[in-house]
RODO-2510 file (C-alpha; in nm, 4 decimals, decimal comma):
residues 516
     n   res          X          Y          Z
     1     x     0,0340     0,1704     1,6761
     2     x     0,0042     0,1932     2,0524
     3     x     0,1103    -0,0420     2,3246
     4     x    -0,1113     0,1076     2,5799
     5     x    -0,2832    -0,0609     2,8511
     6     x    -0,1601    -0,4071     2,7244
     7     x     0,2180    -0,3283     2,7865
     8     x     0,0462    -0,3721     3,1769
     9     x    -0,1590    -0,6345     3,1000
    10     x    -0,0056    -0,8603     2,9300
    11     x     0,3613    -0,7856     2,9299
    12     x     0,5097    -1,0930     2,8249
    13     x     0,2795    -1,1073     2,5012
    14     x     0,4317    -1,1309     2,1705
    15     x     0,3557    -0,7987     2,0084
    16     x     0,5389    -0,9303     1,6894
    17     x     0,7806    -1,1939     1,5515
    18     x     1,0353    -1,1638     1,2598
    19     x     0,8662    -1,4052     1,0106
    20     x     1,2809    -1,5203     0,9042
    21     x     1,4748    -1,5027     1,2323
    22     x     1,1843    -1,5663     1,4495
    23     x     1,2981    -1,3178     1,6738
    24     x     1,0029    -1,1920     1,8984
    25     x     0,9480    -0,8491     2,1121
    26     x     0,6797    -0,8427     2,4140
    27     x     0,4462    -0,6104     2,4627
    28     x     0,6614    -0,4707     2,7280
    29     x     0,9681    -0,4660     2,5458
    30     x     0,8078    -0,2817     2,2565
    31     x     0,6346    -0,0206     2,4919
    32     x     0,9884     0,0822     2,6708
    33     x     1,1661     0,0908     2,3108
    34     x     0,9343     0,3486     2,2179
    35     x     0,9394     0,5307     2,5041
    36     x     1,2760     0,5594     2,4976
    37     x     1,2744     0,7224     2,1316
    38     x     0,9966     0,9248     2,2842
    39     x     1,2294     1,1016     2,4663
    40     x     1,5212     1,1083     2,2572
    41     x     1,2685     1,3243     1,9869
    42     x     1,1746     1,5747     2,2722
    43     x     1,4951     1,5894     2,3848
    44     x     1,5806     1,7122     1,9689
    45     x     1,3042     1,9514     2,0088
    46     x     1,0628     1,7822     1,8226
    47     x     0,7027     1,9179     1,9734
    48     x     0,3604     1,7705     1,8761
    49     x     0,2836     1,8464     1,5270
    50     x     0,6260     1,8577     1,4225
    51     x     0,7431     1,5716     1,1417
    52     x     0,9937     1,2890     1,1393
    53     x     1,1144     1,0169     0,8968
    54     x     1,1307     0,6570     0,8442
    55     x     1,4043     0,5060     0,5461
    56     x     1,3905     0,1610     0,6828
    57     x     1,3483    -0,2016     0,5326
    58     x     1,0906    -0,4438     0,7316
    59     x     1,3028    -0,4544     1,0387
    60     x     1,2843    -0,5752     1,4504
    61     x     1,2729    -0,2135     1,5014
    62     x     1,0295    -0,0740     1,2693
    63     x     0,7583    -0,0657     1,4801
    64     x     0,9319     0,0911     1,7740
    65     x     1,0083     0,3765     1,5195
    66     x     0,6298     0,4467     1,4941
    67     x     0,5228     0,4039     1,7678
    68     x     0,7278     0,6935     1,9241
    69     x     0,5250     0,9420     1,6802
    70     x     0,2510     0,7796     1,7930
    71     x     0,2266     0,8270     2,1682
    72     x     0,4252     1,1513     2,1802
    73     x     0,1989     1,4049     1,8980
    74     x     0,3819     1,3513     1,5978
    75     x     0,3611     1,2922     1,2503
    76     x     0,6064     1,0108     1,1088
    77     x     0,6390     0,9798     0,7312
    78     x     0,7804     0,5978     0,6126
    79     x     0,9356     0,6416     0,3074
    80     x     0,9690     0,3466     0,0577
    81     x     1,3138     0,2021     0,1373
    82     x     1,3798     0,1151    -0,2615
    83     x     1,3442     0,4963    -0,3545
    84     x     1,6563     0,6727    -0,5004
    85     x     1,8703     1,0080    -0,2857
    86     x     1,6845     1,2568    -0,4817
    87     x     1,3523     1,0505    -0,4235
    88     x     1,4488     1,0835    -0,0660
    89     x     1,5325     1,3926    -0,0029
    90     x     1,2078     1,5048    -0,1861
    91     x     1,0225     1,3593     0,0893
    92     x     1,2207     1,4900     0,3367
    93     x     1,1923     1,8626     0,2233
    94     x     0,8702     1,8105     0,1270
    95     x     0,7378     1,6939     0,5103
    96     x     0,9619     1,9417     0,6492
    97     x     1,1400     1,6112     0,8853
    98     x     1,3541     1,6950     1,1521
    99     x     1,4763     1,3479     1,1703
   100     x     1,5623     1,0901     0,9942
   101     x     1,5782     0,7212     1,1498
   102     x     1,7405     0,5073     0,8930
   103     x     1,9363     0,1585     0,8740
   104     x     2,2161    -0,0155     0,7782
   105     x     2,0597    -0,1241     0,4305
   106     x     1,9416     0,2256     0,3314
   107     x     2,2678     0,3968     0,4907
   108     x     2,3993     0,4765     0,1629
   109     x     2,1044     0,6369    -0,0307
   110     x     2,0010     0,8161     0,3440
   111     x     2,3669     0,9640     0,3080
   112     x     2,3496     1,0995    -0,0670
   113     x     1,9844     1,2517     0,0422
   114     x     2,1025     1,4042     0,3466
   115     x     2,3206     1,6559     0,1347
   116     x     2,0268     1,8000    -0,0237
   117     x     1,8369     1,8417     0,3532
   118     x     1,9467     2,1092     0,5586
   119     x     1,6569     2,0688     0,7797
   120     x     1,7183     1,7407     0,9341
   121     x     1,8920     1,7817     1,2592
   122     x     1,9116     1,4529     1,3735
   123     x     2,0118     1,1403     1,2377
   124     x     1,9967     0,7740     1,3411
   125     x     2,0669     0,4302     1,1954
   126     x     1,9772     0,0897     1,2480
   127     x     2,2807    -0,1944     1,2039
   128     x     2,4923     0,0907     1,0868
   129     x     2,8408     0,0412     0,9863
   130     x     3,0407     0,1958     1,2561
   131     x     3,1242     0,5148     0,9670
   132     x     2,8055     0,6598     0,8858
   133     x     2,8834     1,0400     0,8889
   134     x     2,5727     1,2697     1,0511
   135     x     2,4367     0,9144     1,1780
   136     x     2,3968     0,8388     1,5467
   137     x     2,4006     0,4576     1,6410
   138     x     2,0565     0,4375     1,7614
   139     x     2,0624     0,1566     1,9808
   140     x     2,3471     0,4081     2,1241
   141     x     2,1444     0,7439     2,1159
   142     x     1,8247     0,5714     2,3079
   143     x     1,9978     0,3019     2,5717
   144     x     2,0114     0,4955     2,8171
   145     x     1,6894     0,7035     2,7808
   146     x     1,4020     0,6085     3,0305
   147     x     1,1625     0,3617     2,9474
   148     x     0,8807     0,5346     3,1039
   149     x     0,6579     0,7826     2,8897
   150     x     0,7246     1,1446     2,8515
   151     x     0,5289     1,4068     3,0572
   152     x     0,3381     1,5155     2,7267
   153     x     0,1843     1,2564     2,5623
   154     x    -0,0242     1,2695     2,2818
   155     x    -0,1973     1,1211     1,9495
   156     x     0,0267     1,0979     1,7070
   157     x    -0,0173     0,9279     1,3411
   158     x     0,1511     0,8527     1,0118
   159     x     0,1615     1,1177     0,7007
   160     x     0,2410     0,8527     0,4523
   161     x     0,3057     0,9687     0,0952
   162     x     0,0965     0,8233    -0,2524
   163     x     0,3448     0,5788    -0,4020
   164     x     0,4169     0,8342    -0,6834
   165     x     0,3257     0,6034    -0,9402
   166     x     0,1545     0,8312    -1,1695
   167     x     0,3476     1,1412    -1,0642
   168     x     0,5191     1,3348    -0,7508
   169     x     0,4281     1,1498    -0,4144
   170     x     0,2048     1,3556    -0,2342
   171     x     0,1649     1,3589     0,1759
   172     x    -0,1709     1,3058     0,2959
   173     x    -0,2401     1,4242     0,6207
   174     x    -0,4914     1,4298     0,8252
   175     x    -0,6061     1,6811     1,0970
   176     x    -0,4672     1,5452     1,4432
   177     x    -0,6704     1,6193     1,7227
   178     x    -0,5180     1,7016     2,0716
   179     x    -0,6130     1,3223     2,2089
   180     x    -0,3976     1,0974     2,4239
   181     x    -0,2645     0,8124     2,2652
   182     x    -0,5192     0,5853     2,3895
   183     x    -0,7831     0,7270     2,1697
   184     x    -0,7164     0,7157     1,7936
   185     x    -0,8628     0,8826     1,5063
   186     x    -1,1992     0,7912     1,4507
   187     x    -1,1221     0,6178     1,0896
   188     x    -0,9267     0,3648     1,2951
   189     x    -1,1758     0,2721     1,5148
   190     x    -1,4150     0,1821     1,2172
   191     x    -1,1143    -0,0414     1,0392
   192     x    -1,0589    -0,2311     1,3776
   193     x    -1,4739    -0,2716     1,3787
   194     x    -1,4496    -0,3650     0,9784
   195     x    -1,1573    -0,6315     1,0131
   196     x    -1,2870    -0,7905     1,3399
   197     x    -0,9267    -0,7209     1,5308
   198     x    -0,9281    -0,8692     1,8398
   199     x    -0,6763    -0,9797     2,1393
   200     x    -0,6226    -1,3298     2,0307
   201     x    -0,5681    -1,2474     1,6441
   202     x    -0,2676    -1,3266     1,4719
   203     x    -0,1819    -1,1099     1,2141
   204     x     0,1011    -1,2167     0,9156
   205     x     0,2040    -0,8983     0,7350
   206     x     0,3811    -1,0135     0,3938
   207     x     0,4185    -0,6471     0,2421
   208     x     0,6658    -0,3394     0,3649
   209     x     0,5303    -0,1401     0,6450
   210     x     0,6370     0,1984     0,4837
   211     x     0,2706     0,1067     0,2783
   212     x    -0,0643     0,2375     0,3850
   213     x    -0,2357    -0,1233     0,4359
   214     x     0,0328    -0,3651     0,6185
   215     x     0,0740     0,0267     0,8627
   216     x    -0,2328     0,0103     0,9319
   217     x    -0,3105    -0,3626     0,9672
   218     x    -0,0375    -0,3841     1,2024
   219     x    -0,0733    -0,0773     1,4494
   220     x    -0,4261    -0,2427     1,4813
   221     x    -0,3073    -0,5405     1,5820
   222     x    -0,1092    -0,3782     1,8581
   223     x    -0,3585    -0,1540     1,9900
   224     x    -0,5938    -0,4290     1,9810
   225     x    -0,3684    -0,6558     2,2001
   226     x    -0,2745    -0,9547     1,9336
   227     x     0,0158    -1,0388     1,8309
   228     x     0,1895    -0,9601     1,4314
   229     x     0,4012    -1,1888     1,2372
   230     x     0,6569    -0,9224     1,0247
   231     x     0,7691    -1,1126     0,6826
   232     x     1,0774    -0,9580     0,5923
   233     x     0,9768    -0,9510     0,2157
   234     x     0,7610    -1,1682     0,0227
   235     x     0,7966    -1,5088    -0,0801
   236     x     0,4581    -1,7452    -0,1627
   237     x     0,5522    -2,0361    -0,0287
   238     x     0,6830    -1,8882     0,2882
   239     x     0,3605    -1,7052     0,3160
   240     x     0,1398    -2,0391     0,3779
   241     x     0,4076    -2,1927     0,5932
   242     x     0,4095    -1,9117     0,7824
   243     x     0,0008    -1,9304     0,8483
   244     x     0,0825    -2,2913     0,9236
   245     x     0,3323    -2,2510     1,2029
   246     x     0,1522    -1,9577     1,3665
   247     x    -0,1535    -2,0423     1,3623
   248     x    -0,2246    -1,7215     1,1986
   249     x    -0,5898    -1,5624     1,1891
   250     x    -0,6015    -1,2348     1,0351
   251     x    -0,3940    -1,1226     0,7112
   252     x    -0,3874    -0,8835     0,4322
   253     x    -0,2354    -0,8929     0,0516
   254     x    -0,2311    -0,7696    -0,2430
   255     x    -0,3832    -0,9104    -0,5867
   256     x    -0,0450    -0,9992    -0,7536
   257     x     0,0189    -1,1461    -0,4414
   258     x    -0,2473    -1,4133    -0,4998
   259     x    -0,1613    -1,4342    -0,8512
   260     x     0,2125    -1,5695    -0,7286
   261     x     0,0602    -1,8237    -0,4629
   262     x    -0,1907    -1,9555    -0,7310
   263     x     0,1251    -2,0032    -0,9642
   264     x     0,2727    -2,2758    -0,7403
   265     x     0,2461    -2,6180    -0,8061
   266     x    -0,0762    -2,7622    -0,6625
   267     x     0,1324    -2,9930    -0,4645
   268     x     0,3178    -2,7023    -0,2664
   269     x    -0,0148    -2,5932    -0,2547
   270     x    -0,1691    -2,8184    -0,0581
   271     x     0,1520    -2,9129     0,1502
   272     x     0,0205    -2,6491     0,4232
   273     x    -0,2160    -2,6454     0,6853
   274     x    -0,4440    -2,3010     0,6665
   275     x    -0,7656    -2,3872     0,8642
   276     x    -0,6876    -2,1346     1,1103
   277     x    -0,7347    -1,8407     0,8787
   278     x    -1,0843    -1,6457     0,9509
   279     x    -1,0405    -1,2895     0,7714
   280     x    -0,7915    -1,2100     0,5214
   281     x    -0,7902    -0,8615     0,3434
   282     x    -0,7232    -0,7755     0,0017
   283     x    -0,6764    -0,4281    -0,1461
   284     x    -0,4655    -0,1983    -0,3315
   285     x    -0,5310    -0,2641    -0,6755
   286     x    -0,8070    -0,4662    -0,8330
   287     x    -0,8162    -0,7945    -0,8284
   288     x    -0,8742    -1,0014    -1,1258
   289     x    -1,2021    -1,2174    -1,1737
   290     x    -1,0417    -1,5392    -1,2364
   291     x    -0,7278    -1,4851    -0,9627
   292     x    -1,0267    -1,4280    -0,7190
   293     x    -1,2790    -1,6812    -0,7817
   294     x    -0,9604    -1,9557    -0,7631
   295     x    -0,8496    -1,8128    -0,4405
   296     x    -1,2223    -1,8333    -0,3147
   297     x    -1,1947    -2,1864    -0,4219
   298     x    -0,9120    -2,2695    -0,2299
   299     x    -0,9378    -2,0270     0,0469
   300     x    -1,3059    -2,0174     0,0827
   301     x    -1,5058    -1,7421     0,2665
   302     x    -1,2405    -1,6028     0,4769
   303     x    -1,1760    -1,3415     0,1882
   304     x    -1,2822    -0,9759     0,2248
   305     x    -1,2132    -0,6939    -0,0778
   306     x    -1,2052    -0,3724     0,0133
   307     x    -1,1236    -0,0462    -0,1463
   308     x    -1,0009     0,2505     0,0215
   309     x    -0,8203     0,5006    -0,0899
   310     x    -0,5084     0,6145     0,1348
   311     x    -0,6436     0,9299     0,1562
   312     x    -0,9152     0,7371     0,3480
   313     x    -1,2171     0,9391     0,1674
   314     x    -1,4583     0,6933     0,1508
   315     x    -1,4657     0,2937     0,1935
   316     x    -1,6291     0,0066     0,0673
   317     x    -1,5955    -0,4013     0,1333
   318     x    -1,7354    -0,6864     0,0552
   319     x    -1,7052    -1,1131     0,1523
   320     x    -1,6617    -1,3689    -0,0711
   321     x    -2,0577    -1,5024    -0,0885
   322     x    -2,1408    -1,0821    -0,2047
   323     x    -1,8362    -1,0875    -0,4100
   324     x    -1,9311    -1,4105    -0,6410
   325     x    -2,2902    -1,2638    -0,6612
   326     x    -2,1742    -0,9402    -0,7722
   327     x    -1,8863    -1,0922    -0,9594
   328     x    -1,5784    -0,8785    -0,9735
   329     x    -1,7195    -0,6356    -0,7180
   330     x    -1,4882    -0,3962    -0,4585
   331     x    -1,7754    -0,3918    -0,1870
   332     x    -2,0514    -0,2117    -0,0951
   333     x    -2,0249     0,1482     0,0579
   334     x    -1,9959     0,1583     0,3950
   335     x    -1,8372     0,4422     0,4322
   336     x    -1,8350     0,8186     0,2471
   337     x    -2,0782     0,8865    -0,0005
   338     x    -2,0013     0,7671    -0,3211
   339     x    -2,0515     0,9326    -0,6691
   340     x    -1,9970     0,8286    -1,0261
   341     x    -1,9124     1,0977    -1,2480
   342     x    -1,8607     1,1582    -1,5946
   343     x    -1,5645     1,4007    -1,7432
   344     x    -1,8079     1,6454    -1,7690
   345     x    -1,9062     1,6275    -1,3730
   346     x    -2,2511     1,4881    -1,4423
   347     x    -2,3570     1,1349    -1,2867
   348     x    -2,3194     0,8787    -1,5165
   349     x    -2,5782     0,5791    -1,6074
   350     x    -2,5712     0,3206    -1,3921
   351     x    -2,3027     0,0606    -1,4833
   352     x    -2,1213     0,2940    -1,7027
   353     x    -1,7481     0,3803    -1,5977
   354     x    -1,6508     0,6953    -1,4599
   355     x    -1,4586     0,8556    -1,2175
   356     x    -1,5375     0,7949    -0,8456
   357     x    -1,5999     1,0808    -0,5700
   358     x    -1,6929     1,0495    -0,2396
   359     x    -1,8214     1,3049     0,0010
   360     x    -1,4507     1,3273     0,2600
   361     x    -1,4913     1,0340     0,5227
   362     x    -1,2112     1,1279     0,6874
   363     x    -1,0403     1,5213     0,6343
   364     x    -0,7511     1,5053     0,4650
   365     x    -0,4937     1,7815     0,2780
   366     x    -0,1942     1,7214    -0,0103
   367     x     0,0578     1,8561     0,2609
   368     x     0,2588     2,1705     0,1464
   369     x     0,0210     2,1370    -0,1836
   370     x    -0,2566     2,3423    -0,1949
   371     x    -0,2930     2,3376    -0,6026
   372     x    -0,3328     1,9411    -0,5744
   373     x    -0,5447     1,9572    -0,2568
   374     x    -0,7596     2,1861    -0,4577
   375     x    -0,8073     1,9225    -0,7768
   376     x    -0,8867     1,6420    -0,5427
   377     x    -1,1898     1,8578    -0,4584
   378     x    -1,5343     1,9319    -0,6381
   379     x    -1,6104     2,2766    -0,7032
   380     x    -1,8137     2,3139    -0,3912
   381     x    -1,5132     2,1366    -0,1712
   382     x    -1,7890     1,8929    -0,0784
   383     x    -1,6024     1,6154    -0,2657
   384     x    -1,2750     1,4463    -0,3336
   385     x    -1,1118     1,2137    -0,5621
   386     x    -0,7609     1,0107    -0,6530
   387     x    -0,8488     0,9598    -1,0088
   388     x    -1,0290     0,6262    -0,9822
   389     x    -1,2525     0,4773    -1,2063
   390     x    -1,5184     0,2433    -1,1650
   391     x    -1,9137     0,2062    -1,2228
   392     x    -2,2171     0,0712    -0,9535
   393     x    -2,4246    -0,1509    -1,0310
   394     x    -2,8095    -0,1518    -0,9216
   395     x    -2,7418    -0,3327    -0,5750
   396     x    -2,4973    -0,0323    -0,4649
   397     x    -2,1787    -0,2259    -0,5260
   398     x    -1,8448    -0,0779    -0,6574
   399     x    -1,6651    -0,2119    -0,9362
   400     x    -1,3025    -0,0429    -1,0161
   401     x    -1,1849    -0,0836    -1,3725
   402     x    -0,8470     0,1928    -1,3752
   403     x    -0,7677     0,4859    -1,3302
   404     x    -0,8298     0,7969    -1,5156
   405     x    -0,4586     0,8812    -1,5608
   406     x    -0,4382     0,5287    -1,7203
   407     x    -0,7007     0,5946    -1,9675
   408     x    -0,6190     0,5034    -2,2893
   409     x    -0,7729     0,7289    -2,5845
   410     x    -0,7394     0,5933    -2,9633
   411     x    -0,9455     0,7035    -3,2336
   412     x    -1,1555     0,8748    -2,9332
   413     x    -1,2514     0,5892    -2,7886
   414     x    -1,1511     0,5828    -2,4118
   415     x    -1,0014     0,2537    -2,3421
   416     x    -0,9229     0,1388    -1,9685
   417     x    -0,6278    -0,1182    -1,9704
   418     x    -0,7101    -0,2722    -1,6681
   419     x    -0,9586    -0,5285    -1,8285
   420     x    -0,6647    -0,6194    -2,0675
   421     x    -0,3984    -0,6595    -1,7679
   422     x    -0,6651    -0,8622    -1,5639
   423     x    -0,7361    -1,1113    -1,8318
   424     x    -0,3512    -1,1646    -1,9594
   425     x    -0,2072    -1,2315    -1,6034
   426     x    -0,4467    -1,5827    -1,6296
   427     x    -0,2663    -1,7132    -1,9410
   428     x    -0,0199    -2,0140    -1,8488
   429     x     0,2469    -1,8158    -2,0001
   430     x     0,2225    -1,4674    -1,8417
   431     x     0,4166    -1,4252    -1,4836
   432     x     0,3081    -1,0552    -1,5193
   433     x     0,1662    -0,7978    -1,7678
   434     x     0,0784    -0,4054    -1,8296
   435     x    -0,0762    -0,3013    -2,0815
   436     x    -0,1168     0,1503    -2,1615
   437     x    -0,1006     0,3588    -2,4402
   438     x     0,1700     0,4384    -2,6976
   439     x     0,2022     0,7092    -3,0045
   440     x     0,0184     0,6532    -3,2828
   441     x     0,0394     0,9075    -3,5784
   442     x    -0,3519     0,7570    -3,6695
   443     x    -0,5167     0,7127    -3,3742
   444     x    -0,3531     0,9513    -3,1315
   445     x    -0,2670     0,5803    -2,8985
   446     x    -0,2636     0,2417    -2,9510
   447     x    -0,2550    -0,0619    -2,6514
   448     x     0,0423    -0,2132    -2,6037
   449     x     0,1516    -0,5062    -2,3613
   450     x     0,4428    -0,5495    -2,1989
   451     x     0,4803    -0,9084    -2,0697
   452     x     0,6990    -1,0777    -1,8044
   453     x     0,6821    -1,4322    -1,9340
   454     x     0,7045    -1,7502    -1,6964
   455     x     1,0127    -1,8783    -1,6046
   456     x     1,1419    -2,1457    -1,8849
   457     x     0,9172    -1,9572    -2,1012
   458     x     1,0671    -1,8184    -2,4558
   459     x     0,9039    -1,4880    -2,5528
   460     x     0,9524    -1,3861    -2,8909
   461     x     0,7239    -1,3810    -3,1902
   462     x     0,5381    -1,6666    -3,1497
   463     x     0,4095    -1,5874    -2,8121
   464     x     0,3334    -1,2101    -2,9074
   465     x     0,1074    -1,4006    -3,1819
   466     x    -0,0494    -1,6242    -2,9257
   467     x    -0,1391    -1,3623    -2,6322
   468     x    -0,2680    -1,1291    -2,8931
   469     x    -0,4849    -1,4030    -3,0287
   470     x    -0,5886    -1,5223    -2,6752
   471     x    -0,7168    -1,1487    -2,5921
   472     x    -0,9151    -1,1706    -2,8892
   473     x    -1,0938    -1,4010    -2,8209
   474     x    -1,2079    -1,2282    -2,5112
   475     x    -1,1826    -0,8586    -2,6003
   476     x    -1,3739    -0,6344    -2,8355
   477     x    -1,1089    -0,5531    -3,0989
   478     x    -1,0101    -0,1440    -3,0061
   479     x    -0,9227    -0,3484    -2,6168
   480     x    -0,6528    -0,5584    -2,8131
   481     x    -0,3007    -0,4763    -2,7966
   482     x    -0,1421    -0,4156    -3,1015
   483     x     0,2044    -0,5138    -3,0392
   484     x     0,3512    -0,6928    -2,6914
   485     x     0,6944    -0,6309    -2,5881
   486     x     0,8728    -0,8834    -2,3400
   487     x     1,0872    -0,8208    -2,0001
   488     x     1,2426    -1,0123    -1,7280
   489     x     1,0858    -0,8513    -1,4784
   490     x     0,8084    -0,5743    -1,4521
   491     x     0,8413    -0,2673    -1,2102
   492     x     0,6266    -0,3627    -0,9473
   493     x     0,6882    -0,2058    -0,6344
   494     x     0,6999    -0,4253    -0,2856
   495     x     0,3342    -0,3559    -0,2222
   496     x     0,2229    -0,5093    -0,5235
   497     x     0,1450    -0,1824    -0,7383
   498     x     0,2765    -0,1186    -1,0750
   499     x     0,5173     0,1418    -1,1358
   500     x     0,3737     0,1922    -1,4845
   501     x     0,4471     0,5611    -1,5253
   502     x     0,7904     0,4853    -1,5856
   503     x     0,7380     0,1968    -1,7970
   504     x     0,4894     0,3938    -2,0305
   505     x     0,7135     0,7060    -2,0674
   506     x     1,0180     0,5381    -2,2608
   507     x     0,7141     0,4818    -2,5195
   508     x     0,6488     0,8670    -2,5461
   509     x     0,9951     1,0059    -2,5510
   510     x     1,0422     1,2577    -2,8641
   511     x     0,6418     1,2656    -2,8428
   512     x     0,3945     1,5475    -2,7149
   513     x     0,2470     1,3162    -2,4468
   514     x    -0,0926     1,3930    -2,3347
   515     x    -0,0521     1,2472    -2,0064
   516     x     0,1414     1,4613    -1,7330
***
């Protein structure tokens, strides 16, 4: 995320626009704002290498806040903005920050946290309220601050954090060479190659920048000279007037993203104008085979899957004409080498599930975890793995059906509950669904759903009967669940993944779980 020669260039260029207020920051504007914080961290005595936080909603000066680490050597951690003090200050501690930028929406959590972090010696907030304690004002702190860069520039890059839905968040960093800013880490260069990023591409980000995909998507976009359109949060509807208004080119979502745009009525729809869309990404979780092959219907070719873990070991993508022939794909490799193992360590047949390794694409450590850094590796360290699961078929394409902590074992059989979340979401009735394993005194674990019905939807007992009847009829019988619960609202988090961990564990409470 680096201005770079097109602050020169092309100073008057929108670098980004607030999708809500509209309001828009040039190139120039954006390169002097971060020089500015530049100095302010060396002036702190933050040196390259050293570690600084982000506890900030999608904001007009978000980006600012990264690019700083960026061009001056340092690594800057966003932290989810709906995480809890203690979350917080976990991450904090845990990257060893000695600052913390936060805003006027996160001000009191950032406050709470701050009491268990000794370490962080400076402080600044965004909107703040006039009374915010260790917080400096940080329009304030970096007004007067020059906007030209500091003597000692260098690559800097995010250490973002796993989004701790199966456990702890871990930091994943990656070894930083001693480059100028102008020259990224190789990895990057390959994405900007992979998504076609250009000078005249419009990018719409709908999902919160502390998230591996919309970080990277964007600081593309401004090293590559276009210009991003920041949505504040998500909304569908505001999504394709958004495309429609800007002209936008380039995008990137999530699969329950889709699923909420699909649920519109067909007349909102086709209310908006999207011809100008040429490549839009989706990743982060897979996608279901029906949710895709209707938004290939409406959107046409422009779609690309890809899976990548954040870790960035290994990468694989595919368009819309591969995915329908290899229905339900993730994309072929094109980069790692990939490896299908069973739980034994042994390859497994092809088209049989098992847990995916690659050979490291891109170097990578569990920061200030060496025990997890060592299970992400094979015995020979030539290896890693984040606990996906998935099969390839004989053309060399990936398919992803869970992950391994999601397994679900009853009567011995393994059970992956992805296929069963994937085939609910499509029922009329269904606004979301997860479906995992609960005690059983029999079978060790049974499948259970819970279900976030439509809106003007009545769950009960009749619609338990009906769902479990409908995956029946497309399920072999262990796949079923056995009982469905019913919520207003499923944990998802704001990137679109599934905070099932929680959800599960209420199940197993008073129960020997054998799931960490």
């Amino acid at each position: 995320m680096y201005t770079g020669m097109h602050a020169q260039q092309r100073p008057d260029k929108p670098a980004f626009i607030m999708a809500s207020t509209g309001e828009t920051v040039s190139y120039a504007e954006l390169d002097a704002r971060s020089n500015r914080l530049a100095h302010l961290l060396r002036a702190h005595g933050l040196k390259r290498l050293d570690h600084y936080s982000i506890f900030m909603e999608n904001n007009a000066r978000y980006l600012e806040t990264c690019c700083a680490g960026e061009r001056s050597g340092l690594y800057y951690t966003c932290v989810n903005s709906y995480l809890k003090a203690d979350e917080l200050a976990y991450i904090l501690n845990n990257s060893e920050s000695k600052a913390l930028i936060a805003s006027g929406v996160t001000r009191d959590v950032a406050l709470e946290a701050l009491k268990q972090c000794p370490n962080v010696k400076l402080c600044l907030i965004v909107d703040g309220a006039g009374d915010d304690g260790p917080f400096v004002d940080y329009v304030q702190a970096v007004s007067k601050l020059p906007a030209t860069p500091i003597a000692d520039e260098s690559l800097g890059t995010a250490m973002l954090y796993s989004s701790g839905t199966t456990g702890r968040p871990k930091g994943i960093l990656r070894p930083l060479p001693e480059n100028p800013p102008s020259r990224p880490l190789p990895l990057w260069d390959f994405l900007a190659n992979a998504w076609q990023c250009r000078e005249d591409m419009i990018y719409l980000s709908p999902a919160p920048l502390y998230h591996s995909a919309p970080q990277g998507a964007v600081g593309l976009t401004i090293r590559n000279g276009g210009t991003a359109i920041l949505m504040e949060r998500f909304d569908p509807e505001q999504y394709l007037a958004l495309v429609e208004k800007h002209r936008v080119t380039h995008s990137q979502l999530v699969p329950t993203m889709f699923s909420r745009m699909l649920k519109l009525p067909g007349e909102v729809r086709s209310r908006y104008d999207l011809s100008s869309l040429q490549f839009v990404v989706h990743a982060a979780a897979p996608c279901p085979v029906q949710v895709k092959e209707q938004m290939i219907a409406w959107w046409g070719p422009v779609i690309h899957e890809y899976y990548s873990a954040t870790e960035g070991l290994g990468y694989t993508a595919c368009n819309s004409e591969e995915w329908l022939a290899h229905r339900g794909t993730v994309g072929r490799v094109l980069l790692g080498d990939l490896h299908i193992l069973d739980e034994e360590g042994k390859p497994s047949a092809k088209g049989v599930p098992g847990e995916i390794w690659f050979k490291t694409a891109s170097p990578f450590e569990y920061y200030n975890d060496a025990s997890r850094t060592a299970e992400s590796r094979s015995a020979d360290g030539a290896m890693s793995t984040v606990g996906d699961v998935g099969y390839v078929d004989d053309d060399g394409f990936l398919y992803l059906t869970d992950r391994s902590t999601f397994m679900i074992i009853s009567g011995g059989v393994n059970i992956y509950p992805q296929e069963c979340e994937n085939l609910l979401i499509t029922h009329p009735k269904v606004a979301d669904a997860a479906v995992f394993g609960v005690p059983n005194e029999d079978l060790g674990e049974e499948v259970k759903a819970v279900i976030q019905p439509m809106p003007g939807v009545e769950s009960g007992p009749e619609l338990e009967k009906e769902l479990i009847a409908f995956c029946a009829e497309h399920l072999s019988r262990q796949k079923v669940p056995r009982s469905i619960d019913f919520t207003d609202e499923l944990p998802r988090l704001p990137t679109g993944k599934l905070y099932k961990k929680g959800l599960r564990d209420k199940y197993w409470a008073g129960h020997k779980s054998r799931i960490l």
